[in-house]
Structures are given as C-alpha cells and as structure tokens.
C-alpha positions as CSV (number, residue, x, y, z in Angstrom):
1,X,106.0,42.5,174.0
2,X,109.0,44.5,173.5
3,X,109.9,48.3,173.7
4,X,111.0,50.4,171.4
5,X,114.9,50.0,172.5
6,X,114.7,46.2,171.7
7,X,114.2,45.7,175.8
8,X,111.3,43.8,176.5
9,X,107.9,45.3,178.5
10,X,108.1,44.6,182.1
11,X,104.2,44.0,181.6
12,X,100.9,45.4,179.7
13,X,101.3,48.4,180.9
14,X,104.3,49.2,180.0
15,X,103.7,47.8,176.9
16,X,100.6,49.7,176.5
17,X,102.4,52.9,177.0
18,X,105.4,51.9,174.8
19,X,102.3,52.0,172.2
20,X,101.0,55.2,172.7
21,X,104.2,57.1,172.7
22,X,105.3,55.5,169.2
23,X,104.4,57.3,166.4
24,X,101.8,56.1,163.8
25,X,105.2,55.8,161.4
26,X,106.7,53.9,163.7
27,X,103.9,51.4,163.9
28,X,103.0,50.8,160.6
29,X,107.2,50.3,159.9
30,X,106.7,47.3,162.4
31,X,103.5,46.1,161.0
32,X,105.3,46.0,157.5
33,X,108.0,44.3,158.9
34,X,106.4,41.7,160.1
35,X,104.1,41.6,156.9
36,X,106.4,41.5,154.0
37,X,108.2,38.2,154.7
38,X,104.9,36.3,154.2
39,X,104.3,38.4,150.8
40,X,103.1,36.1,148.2
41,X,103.8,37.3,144.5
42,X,100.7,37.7,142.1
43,X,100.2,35.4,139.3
44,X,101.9,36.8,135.9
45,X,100.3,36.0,132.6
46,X,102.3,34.5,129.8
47,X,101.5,37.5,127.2
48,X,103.0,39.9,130.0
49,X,107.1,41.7,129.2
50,X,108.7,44.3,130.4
51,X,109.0,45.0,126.5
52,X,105.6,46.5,127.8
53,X,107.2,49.4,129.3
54,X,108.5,52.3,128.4
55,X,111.9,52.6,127.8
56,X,113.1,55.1,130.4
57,X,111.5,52.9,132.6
58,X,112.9,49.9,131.0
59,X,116.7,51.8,131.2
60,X,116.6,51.8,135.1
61,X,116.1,48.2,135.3
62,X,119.2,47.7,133.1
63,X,121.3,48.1,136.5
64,X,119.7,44.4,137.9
65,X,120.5,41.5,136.6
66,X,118.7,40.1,133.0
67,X,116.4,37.7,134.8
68,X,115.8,39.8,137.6
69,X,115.4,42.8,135.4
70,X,112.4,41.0,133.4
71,X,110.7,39.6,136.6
72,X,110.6,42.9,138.0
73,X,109.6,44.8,134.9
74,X,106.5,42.3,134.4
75,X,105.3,43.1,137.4
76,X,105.6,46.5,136.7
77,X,103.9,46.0,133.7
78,X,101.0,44.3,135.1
79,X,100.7,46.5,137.5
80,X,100.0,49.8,134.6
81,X,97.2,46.8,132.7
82,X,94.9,46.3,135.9
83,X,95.4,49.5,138.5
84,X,92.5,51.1,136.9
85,X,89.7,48.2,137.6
86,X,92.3,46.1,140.7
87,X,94.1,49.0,141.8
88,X,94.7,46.0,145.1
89,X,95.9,43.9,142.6
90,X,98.7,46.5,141.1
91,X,99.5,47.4,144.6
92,X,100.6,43.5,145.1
93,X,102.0,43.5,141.8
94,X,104.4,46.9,142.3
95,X,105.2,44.9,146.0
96,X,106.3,42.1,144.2
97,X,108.7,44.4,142.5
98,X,110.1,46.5,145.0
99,X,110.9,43.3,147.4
100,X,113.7,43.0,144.1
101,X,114.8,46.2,143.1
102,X,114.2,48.5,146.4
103,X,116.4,51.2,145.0
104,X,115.2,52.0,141.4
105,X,113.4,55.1,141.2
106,X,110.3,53.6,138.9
107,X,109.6,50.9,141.3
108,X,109.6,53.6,144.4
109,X,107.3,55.6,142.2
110,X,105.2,53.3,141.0
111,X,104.6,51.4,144.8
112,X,103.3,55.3,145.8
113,X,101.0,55.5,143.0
114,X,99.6,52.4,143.2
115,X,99.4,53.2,147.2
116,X,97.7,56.2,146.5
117,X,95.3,54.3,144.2
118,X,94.2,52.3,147.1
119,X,94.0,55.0,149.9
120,X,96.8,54.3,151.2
121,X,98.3,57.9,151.5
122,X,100.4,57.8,154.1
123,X,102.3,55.0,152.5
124,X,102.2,56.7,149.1
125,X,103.9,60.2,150.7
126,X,106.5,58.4,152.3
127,X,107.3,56.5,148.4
128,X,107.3,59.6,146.9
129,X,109.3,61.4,149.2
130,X,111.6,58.3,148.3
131,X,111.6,58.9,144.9
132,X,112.2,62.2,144.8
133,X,115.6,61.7,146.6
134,X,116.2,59.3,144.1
135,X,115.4,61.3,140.5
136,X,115.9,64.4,141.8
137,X,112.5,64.9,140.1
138,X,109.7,67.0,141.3
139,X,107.6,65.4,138.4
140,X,105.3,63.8,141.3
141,X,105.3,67.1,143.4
142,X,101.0,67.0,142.8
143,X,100.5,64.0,143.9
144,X,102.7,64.7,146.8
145,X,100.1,67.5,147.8
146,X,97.3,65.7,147.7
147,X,98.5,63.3,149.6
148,X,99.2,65.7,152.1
149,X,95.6,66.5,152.3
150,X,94.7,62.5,152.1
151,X,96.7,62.1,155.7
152,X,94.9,65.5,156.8
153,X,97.3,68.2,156.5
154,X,96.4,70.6,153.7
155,X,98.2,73.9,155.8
156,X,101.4,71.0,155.1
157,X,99.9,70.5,151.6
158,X,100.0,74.1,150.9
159,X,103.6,74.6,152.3
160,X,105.0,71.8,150.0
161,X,103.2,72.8,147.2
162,X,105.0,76.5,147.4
163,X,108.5,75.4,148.1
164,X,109.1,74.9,144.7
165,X,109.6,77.3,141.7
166,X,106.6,76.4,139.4
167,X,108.2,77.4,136.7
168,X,111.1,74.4,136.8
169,X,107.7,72.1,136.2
170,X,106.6,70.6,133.2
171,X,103.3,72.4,132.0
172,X,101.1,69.2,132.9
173,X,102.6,69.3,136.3
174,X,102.2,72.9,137.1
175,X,98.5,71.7,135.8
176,X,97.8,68.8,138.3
177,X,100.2,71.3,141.3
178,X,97.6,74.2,140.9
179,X,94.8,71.5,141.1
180,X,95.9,69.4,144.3
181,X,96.9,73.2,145.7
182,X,93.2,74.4,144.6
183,X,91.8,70.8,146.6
184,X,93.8,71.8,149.9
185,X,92.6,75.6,149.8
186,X,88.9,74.1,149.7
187,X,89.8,71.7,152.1
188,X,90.2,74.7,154.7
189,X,87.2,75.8,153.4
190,X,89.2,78.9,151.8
191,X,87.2,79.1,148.6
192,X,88.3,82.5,147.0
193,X,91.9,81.5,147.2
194,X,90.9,77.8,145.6
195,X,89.8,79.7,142.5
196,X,93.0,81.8,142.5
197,X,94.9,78.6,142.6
198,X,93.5,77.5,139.7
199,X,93.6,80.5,137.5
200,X,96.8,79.7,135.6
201,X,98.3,80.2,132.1
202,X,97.2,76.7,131.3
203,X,93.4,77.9,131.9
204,X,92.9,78.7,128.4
205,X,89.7,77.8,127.0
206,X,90.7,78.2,123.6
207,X,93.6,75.6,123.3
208,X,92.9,72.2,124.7
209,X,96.0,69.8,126.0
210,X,95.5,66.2,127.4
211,X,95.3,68.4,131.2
212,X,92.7,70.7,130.4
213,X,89.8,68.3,130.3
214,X,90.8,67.9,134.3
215,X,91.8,71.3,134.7
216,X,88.4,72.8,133.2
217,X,86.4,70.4,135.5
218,X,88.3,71.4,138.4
219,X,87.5,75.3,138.2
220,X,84.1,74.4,137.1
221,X,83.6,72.4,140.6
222,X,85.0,75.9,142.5
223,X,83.0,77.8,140.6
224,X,79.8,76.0,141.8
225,X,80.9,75.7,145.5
226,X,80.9,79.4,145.0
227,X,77.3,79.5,143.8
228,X,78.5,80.9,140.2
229,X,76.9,77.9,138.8
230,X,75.6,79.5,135.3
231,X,80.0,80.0,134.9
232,X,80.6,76.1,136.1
233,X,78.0,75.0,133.8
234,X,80.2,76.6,130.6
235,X,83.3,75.6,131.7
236,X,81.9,71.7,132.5
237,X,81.3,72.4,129.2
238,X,84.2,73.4,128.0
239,X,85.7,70.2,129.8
240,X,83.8,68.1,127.7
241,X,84.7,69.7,124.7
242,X,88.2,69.8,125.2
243,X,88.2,66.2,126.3
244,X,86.2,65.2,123.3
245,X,88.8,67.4,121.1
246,X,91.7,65.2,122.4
247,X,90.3,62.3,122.1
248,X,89.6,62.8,118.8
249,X,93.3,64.3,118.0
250,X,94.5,61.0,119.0
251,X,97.8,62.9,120.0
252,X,98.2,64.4,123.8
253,X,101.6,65.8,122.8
254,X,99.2,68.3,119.9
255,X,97.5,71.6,120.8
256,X,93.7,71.5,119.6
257,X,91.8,75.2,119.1
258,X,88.8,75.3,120.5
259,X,85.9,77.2,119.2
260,X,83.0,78.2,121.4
261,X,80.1,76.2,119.8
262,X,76.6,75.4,120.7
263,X,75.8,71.6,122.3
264,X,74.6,70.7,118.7
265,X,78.1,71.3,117.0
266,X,80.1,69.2,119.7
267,X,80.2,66.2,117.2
268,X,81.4,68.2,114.7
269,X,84.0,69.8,116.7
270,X,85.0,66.7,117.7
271,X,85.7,65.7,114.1
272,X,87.8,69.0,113.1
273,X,90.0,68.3,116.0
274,X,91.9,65.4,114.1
275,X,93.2,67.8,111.8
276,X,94.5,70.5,113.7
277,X,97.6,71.6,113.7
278,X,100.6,71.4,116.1
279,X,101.6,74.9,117.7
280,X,103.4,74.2,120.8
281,X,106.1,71.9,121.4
282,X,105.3,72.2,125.5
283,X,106.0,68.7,127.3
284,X,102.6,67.1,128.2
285,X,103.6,64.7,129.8
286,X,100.8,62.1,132.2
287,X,99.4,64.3,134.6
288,X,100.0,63.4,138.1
289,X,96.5,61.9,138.8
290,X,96.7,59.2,135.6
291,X,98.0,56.7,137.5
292,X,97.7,53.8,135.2
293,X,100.1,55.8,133.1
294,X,102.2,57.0,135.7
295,X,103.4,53.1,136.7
296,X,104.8,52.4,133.2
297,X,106.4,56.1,132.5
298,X,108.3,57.6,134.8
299,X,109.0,61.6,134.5
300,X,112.8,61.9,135.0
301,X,113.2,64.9,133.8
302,X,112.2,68.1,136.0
303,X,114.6,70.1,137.2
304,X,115.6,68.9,140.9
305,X,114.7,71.2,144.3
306,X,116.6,70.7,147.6
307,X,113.6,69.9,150.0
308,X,114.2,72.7,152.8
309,X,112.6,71.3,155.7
310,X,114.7,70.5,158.9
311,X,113.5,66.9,158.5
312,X,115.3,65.6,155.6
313,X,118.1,65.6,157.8
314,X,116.7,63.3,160.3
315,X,115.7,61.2,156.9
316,X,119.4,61.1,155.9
317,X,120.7,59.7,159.4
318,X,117.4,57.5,159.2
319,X,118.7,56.1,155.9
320,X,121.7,55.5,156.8
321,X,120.7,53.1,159.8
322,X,118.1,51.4,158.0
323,X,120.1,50.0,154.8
324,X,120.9,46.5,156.4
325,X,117.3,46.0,157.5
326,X,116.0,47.2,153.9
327,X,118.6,44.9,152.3
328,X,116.3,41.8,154.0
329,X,113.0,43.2,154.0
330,X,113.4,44.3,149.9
331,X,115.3,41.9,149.0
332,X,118.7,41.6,147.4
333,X,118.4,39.2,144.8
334,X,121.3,40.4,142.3
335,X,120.9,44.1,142.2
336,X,124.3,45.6,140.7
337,X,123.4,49.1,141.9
338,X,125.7,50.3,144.1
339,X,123.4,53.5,144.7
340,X,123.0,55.2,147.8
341,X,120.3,53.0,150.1
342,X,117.3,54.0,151.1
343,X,114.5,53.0,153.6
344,X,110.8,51.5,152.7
345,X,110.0,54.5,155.4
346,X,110.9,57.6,156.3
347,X,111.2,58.5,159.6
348,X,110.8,62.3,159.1
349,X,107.5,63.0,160.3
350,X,104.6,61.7,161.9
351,X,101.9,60.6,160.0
352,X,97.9,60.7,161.1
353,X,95.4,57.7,159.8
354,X,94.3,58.1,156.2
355,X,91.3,60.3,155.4
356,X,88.8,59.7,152.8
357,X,90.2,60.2,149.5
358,X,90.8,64.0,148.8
359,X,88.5,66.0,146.3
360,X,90.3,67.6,143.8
C-alpha cells in the first residue's frame, strides 16, 4: 500500500487513513488507472464506417492519422447504433475510442454521454467539463446540470445552470437547460419555482419542435406533483400531440401548428402535419437528453462562456501535470494534434457516489 505522495504506508493503518482523506476523485482516478491498461476493445461489425458519422464529427478526426482516424470513428459509430438497447456496450465502444484520440472534443463528449447513459455521473461531469474546455461550447450545459443532481448536488446544479447567459444557447438547449434546472428545483422539493423554470418562450402549445414533446411532458409532470392534475392531463396531451405531429413532419428542423383537437382527431392531426409549412429557421438541434444522437453529432457551435468558478484554475495546473500520464493511459497512437492536453479527470472538485438516475 502506498500513500498518496508515492511513499509507501508504514502499515494498515496508515494505509487506511491515507484512504479516507483522499477524495472520491482521487480514488476512482486510481481505480481507472489501474483499469484501463487491461481494456479490451469491443468487436466491430464489417457494415460499420465512420462514413456513418456526421461530418463535423467526422472533420475532428481529420487531425489523426487515416487508419487511426477510421478505427476511432467506427467505434464512435457503433457506439450512436447500440447506446439505446447496450448503453454498456457504447460506453466500451466510446473507451475504445478515447484510449486513441484523448484530445478530440467528440470522443470527450461522446465518453460523457455514454457515461451518463450508464449512471455513471460523476464520470460523465468530469467529460463534459472536458469538452467544454475543448469546444468552447456550452451545447452540453443541460446535461451538465443534471448531472449535477445525478452526484447529488442540485444547489451546485442550479448555480451552473445560471452562470450562463441563456440567450447564447441554441433554442433546443435553453429547452433541455430549463428542464434539468426544473428537475434540480424539484429535487429540493422547491416545486413552485420548478414550474417557473419551465415556463419559457419555447412553452408554446401551439407550435411543436422536435423539444416540445419532452418539454410538454416535463411541465405536465410539475403540474401533477402540484396536484393541478386536470392541467397535466392537457398538456400530457399536448405532448403526445406534438410528438405525434413531428413524427409525422418527418423534419425536426420544421415548425408544426398545432390545433387544439379532441382525442378522436389526433390521427388526423397527425396526417396534416406532413404538410405544414416552415416558419422558423431556429436551430433545433438534438436536445441534450438524445443521447444516441448526441455520440454521432457534436454541437460545436454555441457561443463559448468563461466558467467562473475558482476551480478551473486548479483544473489548469492539474492539466498541466497530468499530460504525460494521459499520453500512456489514452494512448498516443499517431495523433497529429498538437492541442493543448488534457486529463481523463479533473481534479477540481470532489465528487460524492452516484445517485439514482435524476427525474427530469
């Protein structure tokens, strides 16, 4: 047994106590240390490419190597095909990938999403605070939040959630912010406030977008925590018929009207959707909770926010010191990127065992 200065324990009791005083960061950092060399990669199917991304996600690769480039991108690409019924499987796969290309934004990303997709919160936080250094993108901000609340710290939740300008976001992110902020309000049993949260431009019953199915169902669930349960039950119905609307648009990027209709005329709604016509140009891009999505398409594109919390300094000096172990641990098979390192783990911040998964 060894201490934390590299010395080792004089005996179990000093070990013991070298164990307590470390933080749960610190110990899961040399649990994955000692985990990642024995990593074995997932089996790739023939009829899998990284063709089969998207091409911003297919343009940060373009800074490995050609074969490296494709192994990593297949990964990535099997990872978006099975996270939604293997979400352990995607989470091996997106390892895989970031044991070769460590420092591309996509494979940061996409190693929290999938983290977050098994529970792992903690793990997923740390990614995303990762990736945010690296895009400069708050595009993730939501599920940030909530995982926040999945390590048990909605006040902390709440905090990061208001430390950015909401009106720098995309219109689907300020969508999934106000819902993760909505999930951390009831989470400290503040209901009121959690349908405040929620009450939002976007919260327009008339005009559906691919978030408003989510965003319906969310204020629908507040409402009934609230007792108003003759309001959830019209807006669970107005989820359903904005989600049925979509669907049949066949077009997330299009803005459907909604009329108010009876059960009976759903189908019928449904059918008139297909036809109507485009009147907002707003970027819908995949909310932050589509995961599946998420892994293929990274959002590069918000506008960047300094985060102003005294700890990203420590995570700067932490960085710095960690870039030779990262190199070993990640790998460095031919990466051209001379970009600034960074660590699998951020030392900012202690971090409490998961909790169940958050309700939104």
């Amino acid at each position: 047994m060894w201490t934390r200065d590299g010395a080792p324990a004089r005996n179990d009791r000093d070990a013991r106590v070298v164990e307590e005083e470390m933080t749960e960061e610190q110990r899961m950092q040399r649990e994955l240390r000692s985990v990642r060399p024995r990593h074995d990669d997932p089996e790739l199917p023939d009829d899998i490419s990284a063709n089969d991304l998207d091409r911003i996600a297919r343009n940060e690769l373009k800074t490995l190597t050609k074969e490296n480039a494709e192994t990593v991108g297949r990964h990535l690409a099997m990872a978006a095909r099975v996270i939604d019924e293997n979400p352990q499987l995607a989470h091996q796969h997106v390892m895989s990938a970031a044991r070769r290309a460590g420092r591309i934004g996509v494979v940061r990303e996409s190693l929290a999403i999938t983290a977050y997709a098994t529970g792992d919160f903690a793990l997923a936080l740390r990614e995303l605070r990762t990736y945010r250094r690296i895009s400069g993108s708050n595009d993730q901000l939501p599920l940030m939040v909530d995982s926040e609340r999945g390590v048990g710290r909605p006040d902390r939740a709440l905090e990061l959630g208001r430390s950015v300008d909401r009106s720098t976001l995309a219109p689907s992110v300020q969508v999934g912010l106000a819902i993760a902020m909505s999930g951390a309000r009831l989470d400290l049993g503040e209901t009121d406030a959690a349908l405040v949260e929620l009450e939002i431009s976007q919260l327009n019953p008339n005009t559906a977008f691919s978030y408003s199915p989510e965003l319906f169902a969310a204020y629908a669930e507040v409402l009934s925590e609230l007792g108003r349960e003759d309001e959830a039950d019209e807006w669970l119905q107005r989820a359903s018929r904005a989600d049925a609307a979509i669907g049949a648009s066949g077009d997330d990027d299009e803005t459907v009207e909604i009329e108010e209709m009876e059960e009976d005329d759903d189908a019928a709604l449904a059918a008139d959707a297909a036809d109507a016509g485009d009147e907002d140009d707003e970027d819908d891009r995949v909310a932050a909770g589509e995961a599946a999505r998420a892994v293929a398409e990274a959002g590069l594109n918000a506008v960047a926010a300094p985060i102003a919390d005294a700890d990203d300094a420590d995570d700067i000096v932490n960085e710095a010191a960690d870039t030779a172990e990262t190199d070993v641990e990640i790998g460095n098979e031919a990466e051209t990127d001379a970009a600034a390192s960074v660590s699998i783990t951020d030392a900012d911040d202690e971090t409490e065992p998961n909790a169940a998964s958050p309700k939104a």
